[in-house]
MDAnalysis code that builds the backbone (N, CA, C; Angstrom):
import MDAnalysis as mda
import numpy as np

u = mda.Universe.empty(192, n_residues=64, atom_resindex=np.repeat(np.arange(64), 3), trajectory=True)
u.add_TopologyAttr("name", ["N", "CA", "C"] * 64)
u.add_TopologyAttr("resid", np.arange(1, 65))
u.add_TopologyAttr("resname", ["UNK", "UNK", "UNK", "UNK", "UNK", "UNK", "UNK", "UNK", "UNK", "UNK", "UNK", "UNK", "UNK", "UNK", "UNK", "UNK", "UNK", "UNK", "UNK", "UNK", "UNK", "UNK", "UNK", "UNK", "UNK", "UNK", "UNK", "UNK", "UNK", "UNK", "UNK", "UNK", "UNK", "UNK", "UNK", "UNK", "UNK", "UNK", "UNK", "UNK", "UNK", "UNK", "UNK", "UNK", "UNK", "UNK", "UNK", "UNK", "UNK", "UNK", "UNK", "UNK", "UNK", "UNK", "UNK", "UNK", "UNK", "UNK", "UNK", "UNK", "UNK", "UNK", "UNK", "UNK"])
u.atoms.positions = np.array([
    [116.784, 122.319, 30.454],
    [117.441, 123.314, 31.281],
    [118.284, 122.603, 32.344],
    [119.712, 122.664, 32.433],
    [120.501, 122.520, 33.639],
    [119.905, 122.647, 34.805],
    [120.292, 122.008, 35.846],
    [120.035, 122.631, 37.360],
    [120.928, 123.479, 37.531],
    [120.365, 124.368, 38.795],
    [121.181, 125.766, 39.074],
    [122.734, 124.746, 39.748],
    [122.382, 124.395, 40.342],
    [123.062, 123.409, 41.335],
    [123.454, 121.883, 40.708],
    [124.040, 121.489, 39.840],
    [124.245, 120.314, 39.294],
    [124.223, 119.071, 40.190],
    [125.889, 119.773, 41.435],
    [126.085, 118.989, 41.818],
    [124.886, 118.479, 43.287],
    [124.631, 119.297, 43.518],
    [123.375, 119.212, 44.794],
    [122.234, 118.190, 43.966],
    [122.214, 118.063, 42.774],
    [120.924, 117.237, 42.182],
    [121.747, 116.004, 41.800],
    [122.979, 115.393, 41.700],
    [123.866, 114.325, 41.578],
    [123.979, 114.160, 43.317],
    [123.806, 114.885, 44.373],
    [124.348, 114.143, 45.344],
    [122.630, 113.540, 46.150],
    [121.740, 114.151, 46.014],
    [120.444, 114.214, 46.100],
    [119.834, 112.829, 45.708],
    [120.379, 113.314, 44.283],
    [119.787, 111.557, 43.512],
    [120.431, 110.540, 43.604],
    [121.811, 110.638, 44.202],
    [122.550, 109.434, 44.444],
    [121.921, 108.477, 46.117],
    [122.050, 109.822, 46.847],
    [121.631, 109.105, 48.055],
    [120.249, 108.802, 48.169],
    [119.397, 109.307, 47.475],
    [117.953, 108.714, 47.573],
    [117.642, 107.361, 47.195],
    [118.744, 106.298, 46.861],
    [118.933, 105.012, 46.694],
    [119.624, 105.032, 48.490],
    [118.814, 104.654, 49.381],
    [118.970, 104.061, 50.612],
    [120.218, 103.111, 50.602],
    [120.514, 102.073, 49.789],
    [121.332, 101.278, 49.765],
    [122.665, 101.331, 49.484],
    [122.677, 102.686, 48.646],
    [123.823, 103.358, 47.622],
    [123.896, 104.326, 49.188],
    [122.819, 104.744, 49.774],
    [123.848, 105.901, 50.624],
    [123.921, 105.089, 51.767],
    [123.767, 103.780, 51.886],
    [124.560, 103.179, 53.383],
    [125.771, 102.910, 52.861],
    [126.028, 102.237, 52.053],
    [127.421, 101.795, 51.086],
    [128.393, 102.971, 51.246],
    [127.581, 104.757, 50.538],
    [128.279, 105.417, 51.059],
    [129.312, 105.719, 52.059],
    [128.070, 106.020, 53.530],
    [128.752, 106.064, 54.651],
    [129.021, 105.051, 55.081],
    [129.075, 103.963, 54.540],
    [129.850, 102.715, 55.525],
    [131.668, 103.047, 54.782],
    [131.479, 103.260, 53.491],
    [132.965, 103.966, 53.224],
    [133.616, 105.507, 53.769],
    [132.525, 106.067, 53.862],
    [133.314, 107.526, 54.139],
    [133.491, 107.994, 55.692],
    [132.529, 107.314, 56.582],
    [132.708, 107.991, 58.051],
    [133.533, 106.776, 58.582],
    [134.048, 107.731, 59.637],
    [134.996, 107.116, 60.343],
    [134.411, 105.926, 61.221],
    [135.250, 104.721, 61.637],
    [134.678, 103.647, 61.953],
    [133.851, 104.160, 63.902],
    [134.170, 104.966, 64.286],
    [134.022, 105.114, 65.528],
    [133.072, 106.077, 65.701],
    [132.466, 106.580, 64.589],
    [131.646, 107.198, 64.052],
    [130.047, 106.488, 63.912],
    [130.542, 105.517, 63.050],
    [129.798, 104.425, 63.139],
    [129.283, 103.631, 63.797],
    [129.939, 103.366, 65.202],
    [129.372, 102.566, 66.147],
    [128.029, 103.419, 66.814],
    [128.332, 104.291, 66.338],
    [127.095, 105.046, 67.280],
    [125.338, 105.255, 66.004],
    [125.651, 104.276, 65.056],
    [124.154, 104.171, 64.301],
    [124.403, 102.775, 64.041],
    [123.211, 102.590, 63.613],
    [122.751, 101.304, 63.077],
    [122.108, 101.674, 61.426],
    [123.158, 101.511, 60.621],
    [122.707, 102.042, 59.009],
    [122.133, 101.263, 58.457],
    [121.547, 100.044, 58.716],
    [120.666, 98.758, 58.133],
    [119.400, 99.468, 58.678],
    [119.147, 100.336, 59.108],
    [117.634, 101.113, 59.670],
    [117.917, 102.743, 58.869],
    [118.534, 103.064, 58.311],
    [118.832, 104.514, 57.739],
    [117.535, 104.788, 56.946],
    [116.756, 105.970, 57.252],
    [115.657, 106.231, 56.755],
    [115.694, 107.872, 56.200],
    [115.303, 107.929, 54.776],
    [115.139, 109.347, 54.515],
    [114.213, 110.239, 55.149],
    [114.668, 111.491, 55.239],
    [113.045, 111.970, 56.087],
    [113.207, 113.014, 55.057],
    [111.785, 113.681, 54.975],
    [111.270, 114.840, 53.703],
    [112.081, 115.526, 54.156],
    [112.441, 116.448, 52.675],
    [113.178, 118.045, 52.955],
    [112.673, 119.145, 52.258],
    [111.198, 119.007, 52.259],
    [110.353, 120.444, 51.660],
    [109.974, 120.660, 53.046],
    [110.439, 121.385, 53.290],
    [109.405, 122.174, 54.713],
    [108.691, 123.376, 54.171],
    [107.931, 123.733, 55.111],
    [106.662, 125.065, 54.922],
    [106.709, 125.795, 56.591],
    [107.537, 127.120, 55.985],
    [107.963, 128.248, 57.304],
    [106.444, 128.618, 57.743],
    [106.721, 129.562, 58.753],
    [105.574, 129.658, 59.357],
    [104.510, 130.576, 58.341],
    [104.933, 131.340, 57.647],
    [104.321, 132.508, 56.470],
    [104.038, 131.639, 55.180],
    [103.698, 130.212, 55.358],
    [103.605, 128.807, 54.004],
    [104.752, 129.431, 53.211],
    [105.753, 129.525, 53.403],
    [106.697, 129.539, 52.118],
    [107.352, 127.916, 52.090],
    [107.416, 128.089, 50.631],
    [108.208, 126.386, 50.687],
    [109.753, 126.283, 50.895],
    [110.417, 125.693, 51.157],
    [111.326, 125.891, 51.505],
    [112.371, 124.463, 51.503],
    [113.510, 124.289, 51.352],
    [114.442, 122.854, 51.049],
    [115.627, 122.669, 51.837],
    [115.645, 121.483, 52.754],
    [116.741, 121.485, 53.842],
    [117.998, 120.669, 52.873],
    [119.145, 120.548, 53.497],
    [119.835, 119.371, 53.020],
    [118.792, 118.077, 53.313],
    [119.869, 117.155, 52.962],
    [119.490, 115.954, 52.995],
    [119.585, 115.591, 54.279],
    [118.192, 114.930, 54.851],
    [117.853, 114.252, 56.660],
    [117.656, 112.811, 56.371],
    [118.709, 112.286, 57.552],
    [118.246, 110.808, 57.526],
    [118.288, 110.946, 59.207],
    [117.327, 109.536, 59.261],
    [116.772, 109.396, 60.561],
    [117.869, 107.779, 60.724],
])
């Protein structure tokens, strides 16, 4: 079965390689952008959360 969302499961699984999504944003954000992180520390953080009524629930993608 397809995902509902193709591209959300290609951008998902791309950046969950830490290394592939610093490479990313070291190409795509602007350089002045950049001075304000340190992407050699870029850390995924979970995106299943549980609302207050336990429903499960899926954020974008969080990096710390």
């Amino acid at each position: 079965m397809l995902p509902h969302h193709p591209h959300d499961a290609f951008v998902r699984d791309f950046l969950a390689d830490l290394d592939q999504a610093r490479d990313f944003f070291r190409l795509t954000l602007p350089p002045a952008f950049q001075t304000e992180f340190n992407l050699d520390t870029l850390v995924a953080e979970p995106t299943s959360l549980i609302d207050e009524t336990l429903s499960e629930l899926q954020s974008d993608l969080l990096f710390r």
